[in-house]
Phi, psi and omega in degrees: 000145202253121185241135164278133178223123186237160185197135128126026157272147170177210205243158192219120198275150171322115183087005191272151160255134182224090172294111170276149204217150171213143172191122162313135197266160156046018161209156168279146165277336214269017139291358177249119164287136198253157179179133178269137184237180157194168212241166149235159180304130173108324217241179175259154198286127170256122151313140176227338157169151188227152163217164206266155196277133196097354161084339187309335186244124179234138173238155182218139156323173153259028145300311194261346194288141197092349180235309192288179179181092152281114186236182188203144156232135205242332146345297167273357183058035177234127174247158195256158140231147160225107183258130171242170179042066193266146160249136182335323193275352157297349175302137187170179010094071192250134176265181154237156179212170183208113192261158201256339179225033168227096191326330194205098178281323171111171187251037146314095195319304246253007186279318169300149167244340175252158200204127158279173191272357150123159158215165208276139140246144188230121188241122164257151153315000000 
């Protein structure tokens, strides 16, 4: 069983920077394609962006482009966000997730197979 760990949530003024870190307990990632996802209070868990196991292919919502930046050093078994430009409305709940059978899972739930347990990100106005 593969457990996901993300660190690296808080809380951020509007316009703020946030590094997010996700790296698997007892197993490498780096045969697996990867992807962040997030909840807002209220809402259905929304995609944000995957990137492909070898890091070459990356997709992002259109929400995040241009502000996000998902990398992976499979060197370290860690994948990365880099949120710039955070808006209020990035505020939610970001998971990481990891799929076992898709090289670029994409932004598709059911593709994933591992999920962390989330961490809070908060941007104020």
């Amino acid at each position: 069983q593969v457990q996901l760990v993300e660190s690296g949530g808080g809380l951020v003024q509007a316009g703020g920077s946030l590094r997010l870190s996700c790296a698997p307990s007892g197993r490498t990632f780096s045969s697996y394609g990867m992807g962040w996802f997030r909840q807002a209070p209220g809402k259905e868990r929304e995609f944000v962006a995957t990137i492909a196991w070898g890091g070459g292919s990356k997709y992002y919502s259109d929400s995040v482009k241009g502000r996000f930046t998902i990398s992976r050093e499979d060197a370290k078994n860690t994948m990365y966000l880099q949120m710039n430009s955070l808006k209020p409305e990035d505020t939610a709940v970001y998971y990481c997730a990891a799929s076992t059978r898709y090289r670029m899972p994409g932004n598709y739930i059911p593709n994933y197979d591992y999920w962390g347990q989330g961490t809070q990100v908060t941007v104020s106005s």
